[in-house]
Structures are given as C-alpha cells and as structure tokens.
C-alpha positions as CSV (number, residue, x, y, z in Angstrom):
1,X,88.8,99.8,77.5
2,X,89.5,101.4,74.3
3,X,88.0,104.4,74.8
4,X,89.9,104.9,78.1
5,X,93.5,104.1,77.2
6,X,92.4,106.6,73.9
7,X,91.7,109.1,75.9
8,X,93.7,109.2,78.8
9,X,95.6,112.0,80.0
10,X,99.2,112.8,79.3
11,X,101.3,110.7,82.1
12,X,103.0,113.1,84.8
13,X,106.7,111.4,85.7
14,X,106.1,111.8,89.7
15,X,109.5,112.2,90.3
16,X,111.4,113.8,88.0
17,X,112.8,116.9,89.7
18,X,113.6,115.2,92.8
19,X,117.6,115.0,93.1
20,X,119.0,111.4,92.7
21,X,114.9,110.0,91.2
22,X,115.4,111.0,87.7
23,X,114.5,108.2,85.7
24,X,112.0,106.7,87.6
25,X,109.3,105.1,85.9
26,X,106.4,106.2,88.5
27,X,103.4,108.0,86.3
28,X,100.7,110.2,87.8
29,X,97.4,110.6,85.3
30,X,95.4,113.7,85.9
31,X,91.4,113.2,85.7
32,X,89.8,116.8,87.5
33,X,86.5,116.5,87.8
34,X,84.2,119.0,85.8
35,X,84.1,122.5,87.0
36,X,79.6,122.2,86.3
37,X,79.8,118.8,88.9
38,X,82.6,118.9,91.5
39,X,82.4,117.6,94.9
40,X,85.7,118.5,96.1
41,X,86.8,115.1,96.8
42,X,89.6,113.7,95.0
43,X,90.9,109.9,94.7
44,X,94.4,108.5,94.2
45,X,93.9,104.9,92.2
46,X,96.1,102.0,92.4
47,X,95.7,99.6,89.6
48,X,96.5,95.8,90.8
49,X,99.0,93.3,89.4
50,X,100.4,91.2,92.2
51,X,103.1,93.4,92.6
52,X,104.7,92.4,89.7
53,X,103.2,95.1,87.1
54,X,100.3,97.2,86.6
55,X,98.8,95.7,83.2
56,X,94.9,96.0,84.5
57,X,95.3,99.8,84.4
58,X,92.4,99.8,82.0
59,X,90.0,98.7,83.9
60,X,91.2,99.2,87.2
61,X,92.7,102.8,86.8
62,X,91.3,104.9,83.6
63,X,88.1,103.4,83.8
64,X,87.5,103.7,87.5
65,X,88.9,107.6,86.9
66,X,86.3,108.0,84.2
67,X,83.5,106.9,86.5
68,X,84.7,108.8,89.5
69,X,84.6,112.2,87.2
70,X,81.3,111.5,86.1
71,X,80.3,111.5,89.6
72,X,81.8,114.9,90.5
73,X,85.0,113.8,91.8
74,X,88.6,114.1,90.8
75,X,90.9,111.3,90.7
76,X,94.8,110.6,90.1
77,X,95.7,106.9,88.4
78,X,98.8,106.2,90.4
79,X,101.3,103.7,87.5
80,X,103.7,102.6,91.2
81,X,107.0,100.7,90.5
82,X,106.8,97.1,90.5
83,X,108.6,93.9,90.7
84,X,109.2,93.2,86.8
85,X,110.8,96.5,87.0
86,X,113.2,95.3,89.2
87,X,111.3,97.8,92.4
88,X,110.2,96.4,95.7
89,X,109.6,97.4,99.0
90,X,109.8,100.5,100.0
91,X,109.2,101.7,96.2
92,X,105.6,101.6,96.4
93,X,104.7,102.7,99.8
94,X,107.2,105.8,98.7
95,X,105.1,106.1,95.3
96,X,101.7,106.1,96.7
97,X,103.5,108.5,99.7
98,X,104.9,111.1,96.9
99,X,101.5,110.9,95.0
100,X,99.5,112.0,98.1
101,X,102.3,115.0,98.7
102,X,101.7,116.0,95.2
103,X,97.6,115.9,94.9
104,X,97.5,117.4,98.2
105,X,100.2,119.9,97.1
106,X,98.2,120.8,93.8
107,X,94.8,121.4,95.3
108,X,94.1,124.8,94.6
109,X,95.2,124.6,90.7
110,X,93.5,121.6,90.0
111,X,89.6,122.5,92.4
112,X,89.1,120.1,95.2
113,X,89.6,119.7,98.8
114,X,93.2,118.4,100.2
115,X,91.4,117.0,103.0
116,X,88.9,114.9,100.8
117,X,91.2,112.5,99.9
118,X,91.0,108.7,99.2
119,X,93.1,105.9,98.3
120,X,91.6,103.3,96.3
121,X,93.4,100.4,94.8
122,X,92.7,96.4,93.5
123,X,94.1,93.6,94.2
124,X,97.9,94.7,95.1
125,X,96.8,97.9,94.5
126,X,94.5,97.6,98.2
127,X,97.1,96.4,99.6
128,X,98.9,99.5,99.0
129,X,95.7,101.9,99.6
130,X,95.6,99.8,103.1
131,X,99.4,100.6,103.6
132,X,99.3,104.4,102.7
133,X,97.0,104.3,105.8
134,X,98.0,101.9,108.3
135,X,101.6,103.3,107.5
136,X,101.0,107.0,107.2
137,X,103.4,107.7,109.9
138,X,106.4,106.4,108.6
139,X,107.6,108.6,106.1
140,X,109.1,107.2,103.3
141,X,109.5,109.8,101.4
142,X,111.5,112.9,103.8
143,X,114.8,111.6,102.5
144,X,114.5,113.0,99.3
145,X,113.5,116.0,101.0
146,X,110.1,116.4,101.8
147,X,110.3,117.5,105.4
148,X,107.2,120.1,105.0
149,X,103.9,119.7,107.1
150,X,101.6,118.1,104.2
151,X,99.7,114.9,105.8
152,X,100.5,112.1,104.4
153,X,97.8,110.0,105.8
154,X,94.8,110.0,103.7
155,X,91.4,110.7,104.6
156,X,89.8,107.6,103.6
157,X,91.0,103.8,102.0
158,X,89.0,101.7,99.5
159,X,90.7,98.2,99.2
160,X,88.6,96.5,96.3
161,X,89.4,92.4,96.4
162,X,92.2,93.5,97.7
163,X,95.5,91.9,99.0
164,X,95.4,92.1,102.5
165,X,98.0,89.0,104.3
166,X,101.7,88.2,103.8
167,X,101.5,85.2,105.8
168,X,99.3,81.9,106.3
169,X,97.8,79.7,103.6
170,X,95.3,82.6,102.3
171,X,98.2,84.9,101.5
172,X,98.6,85.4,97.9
173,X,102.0,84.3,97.5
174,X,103.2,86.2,93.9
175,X,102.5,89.9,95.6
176,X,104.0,88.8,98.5
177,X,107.0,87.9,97.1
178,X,107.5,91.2,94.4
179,X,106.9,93.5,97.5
180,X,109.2,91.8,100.1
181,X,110.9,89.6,97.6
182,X,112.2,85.6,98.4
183,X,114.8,87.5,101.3
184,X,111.7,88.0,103.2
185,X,112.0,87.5,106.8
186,X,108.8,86.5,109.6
187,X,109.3,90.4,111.4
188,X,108.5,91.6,107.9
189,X,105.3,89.0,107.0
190,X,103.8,90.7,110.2
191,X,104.6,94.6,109.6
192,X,102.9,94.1,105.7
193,X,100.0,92.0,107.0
194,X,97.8,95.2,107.1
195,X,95.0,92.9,109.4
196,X,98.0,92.7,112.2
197,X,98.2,96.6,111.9
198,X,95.9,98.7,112.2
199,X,96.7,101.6,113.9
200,X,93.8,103.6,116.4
201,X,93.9,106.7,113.6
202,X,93.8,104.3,110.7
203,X,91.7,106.2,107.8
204,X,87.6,105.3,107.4
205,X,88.1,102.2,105.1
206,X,85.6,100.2,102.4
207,X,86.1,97.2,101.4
208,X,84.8,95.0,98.6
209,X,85.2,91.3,97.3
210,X,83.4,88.2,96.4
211,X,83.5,84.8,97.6
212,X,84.6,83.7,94.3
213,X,87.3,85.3,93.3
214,X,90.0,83.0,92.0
215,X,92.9,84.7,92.6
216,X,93.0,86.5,95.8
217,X,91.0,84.6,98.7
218,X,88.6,86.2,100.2
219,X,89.4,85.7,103.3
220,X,91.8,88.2,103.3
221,X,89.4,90.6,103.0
222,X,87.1,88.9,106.1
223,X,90.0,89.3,108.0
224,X,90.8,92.8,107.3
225,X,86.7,93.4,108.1
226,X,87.6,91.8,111.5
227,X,90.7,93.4,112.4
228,X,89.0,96.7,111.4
229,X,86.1,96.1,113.8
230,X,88.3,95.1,116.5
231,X,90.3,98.4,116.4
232,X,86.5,100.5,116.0
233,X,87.5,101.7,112.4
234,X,84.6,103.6,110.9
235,X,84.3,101.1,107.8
236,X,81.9,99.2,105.6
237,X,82.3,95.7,104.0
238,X,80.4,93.9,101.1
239,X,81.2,90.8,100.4
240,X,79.8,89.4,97.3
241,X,78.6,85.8,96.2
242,X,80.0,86.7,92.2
243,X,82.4,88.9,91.4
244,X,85.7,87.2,90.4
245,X,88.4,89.4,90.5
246,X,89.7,91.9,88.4
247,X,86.4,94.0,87.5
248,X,87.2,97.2,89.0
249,X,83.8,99.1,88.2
250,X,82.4,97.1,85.5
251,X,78.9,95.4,86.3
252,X,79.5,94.3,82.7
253,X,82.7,92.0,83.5
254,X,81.0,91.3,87.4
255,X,76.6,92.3,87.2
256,X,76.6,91.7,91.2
257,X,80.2,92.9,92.6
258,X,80.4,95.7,90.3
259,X,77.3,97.3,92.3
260,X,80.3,98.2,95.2
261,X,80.5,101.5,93.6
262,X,77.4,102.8,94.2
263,X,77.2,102.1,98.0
264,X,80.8,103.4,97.8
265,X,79.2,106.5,97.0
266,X,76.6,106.5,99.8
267,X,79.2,105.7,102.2
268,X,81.3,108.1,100.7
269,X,78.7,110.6,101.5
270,X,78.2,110.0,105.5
271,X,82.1,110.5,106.4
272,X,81.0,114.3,106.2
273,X,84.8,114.9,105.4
C-alpha cells in the first residue's frame, strides 16, 4: 500500500472548469496502460466507504489500477464526494457520470478505446458502478452543460462485494443512509435498490463476494445475480466461501476471493467489445 499511495499519479480536480463546481473535492487519478502492452480497454475505479468516505483507496483504487496496467489496461481511480463531506445523492451518480464524459472525452491523448469502458467499484463503490449502468439514462450531469452526444452508459460494470439493496434487513444501513440520507423516502429505497432496476440495456456485469464478508451481506450480491438473470444480462457471478470484505485484488489480504480478478480477465475477454 505504500508503494501505491508513493507513487500515484498527480490528482486531476474533475470539475474545475465547470461554471458554479469550482471547489469540488471530486479527484480523477490517471494510470494509462504501457504503450509495449495496451489492450485498449480502459477502467473507471470506485473505491468503497459506505458512502461516507473513500479511505480504502489503497487497496481498492491505486492498487487495483496498478494491477489493471500490468495487464495492458488503462484505468481512472474515481475519489467521488461523500457523506462526511457533507455530499449525497445526486453527487456521486454525477461524479462517476462526469468521470465517464471525461475518459471517454480523452481517448485519443491518453491510447485506448471509448467504447471499452468499465466501471468497477467495492463496496459503495459497486453500488455506484451498478448505478452508472442501471442509470445511464438519466443524465445528471447536462445541467452543467454537457448536452453533447458522449454515452454515458458504460460498456461493462464490475461490482466487487458490493452494495447492492437500500431496503430489507440485508441492506447495509450506513451507505444507505450517506447516499439518500435519514430524509429518505420508500419511492427512493426502490429507485437505488439496483436488484429492482435493471433496465433491458443494462451493461454486461461481474460480480464478486464471499459468504463471509462481515460487513456487506452477501446476499445482496445473490440477489443482484438473480435480478440480473431474470432480465437476460450477459453476466458472471462468483461467490466465494472466504473473502471478507475489503480486499480489492489482494490474494494476500483474501488467498481464495482475491482469485476474482483473474476470471475477471477471461470474462473480460469474451464480451469481444
């Protein structure tokens, strides 16, 4: 973790030129993949944090970017607003909506393909991968402007243990409430319980977790696999027996549930974007 937070890029401020965002504390981290091993695919990661911050972006966001590169493909650590910041909902769906305009944007100067592009993201951070999908048609982000034809719906979404309910006894209450905050309401439980909505065009999706994660239930993630089934998503599920939570890529912190990465790779592989 040292050796990532040492070495990570200079932080982009995503919005700084956009009239009435100056100030905003959303980063953008730049990780190109080598010109001698570039697929053309390029990932946008969201780090987890229930929501409330993004303090795992260690190991869920330079480290998974470090790995991704030495795999050939570019990636973008996405540092969203949060709740401890004061931001809820719509902040993030407009962050993770703005970061997609901008890799997609930036394409050509940085040497992959706009229309290989993924949304990965832990713990809170699926939730929001699952919402830049499900979502992609509401755009959050024309009314500061960008009214232009770049898709915001990305190509594929990989939730790892990821957040997927706002309602029931599986949800995972602290997310739930830094997103919609105490004023919630039942209307918008339903709309940000990604299993409830997801949408014929929703974006080929993996999914990882383990049975034994303590903080997120896992059942979320069954659920997702169920509701993803049920609308014929193109998707793949592994579901662990160890894991815990919180290991991004590391088979050091999780040996068995850190193995998602390489069939993430295989599967990755057979979209034949």
């Amino acid at each position: 973790m040292a050796g990532c937070a040492s070495s990570q890029p200079k932080p982009m401020a995503l919005w700084k030129n956009v009239p009435g965002m100056k100030g905003k504390p959303t980063k953008l981290y730049a990780y190109p993949a080598p010109k001698e091993n570039n697929h053309g695919y390029v990932v946008i990661v969201c780090p987890g944090g229930s929501y409330a911050h993004t303090m795992g972006i260690a190991t869920e966001g330079f480290a998974v970017a470090e790995w991704l590169n030495s795999q050939g493909i570019s990636a973008f650590v996405l540092k969203y607003r949060t709740g401890s910041q004061g931001y809820h909902h719509p902040a993030m769906l407009e962050d993770v909506q703005m970061a997609i305009h901008y890799v997609r944007q930036h394409a050509k100067e940085y040497g992959y393909d706009p229309h290989k592009l993924g949304v990965m993201g832990f713990s809170a951070g699926g939730h929001l991968a699952l919402m830049s999908g499900s979502l992609a048609k509401e755009n959050h982000i024309s009314k500061y402007g960008f009214k232009d034809n770049i898709s915001l719906r990305p190509d594929f979404v990989v939730p790892i243990y990821p957040v997927v309910t706002m309602k029931g006894d599986i949800v995972h209450q602290r997310s739930r409430k830094n997103l919609l905050t105490r004023k919630r309401t039942p209307e918008l439980e339903t709309k940000f319980s990604m299993e409830l909505n997801i949408p014929r065009d929703m974006p080929p999706t993996f999914v990882a977790t383990a049975k034994d994660d303590p903080v997120v239930d896992y059942r979320n993630s069954v659920q997702l696999d169920h509701s993803l089934s049920k609308a014929q998503i193109p998707h793949q599920f592994m579901l662990f027996e160890t894991g815990g939570h919180g290991y991004g890529m590391s088979e050091k912190l999780a040996p068995e549930a850190g193995k998602w990465k390489n069939t993430f790779l295989k599967w990755l592989g057979s979209l034949k974007l």
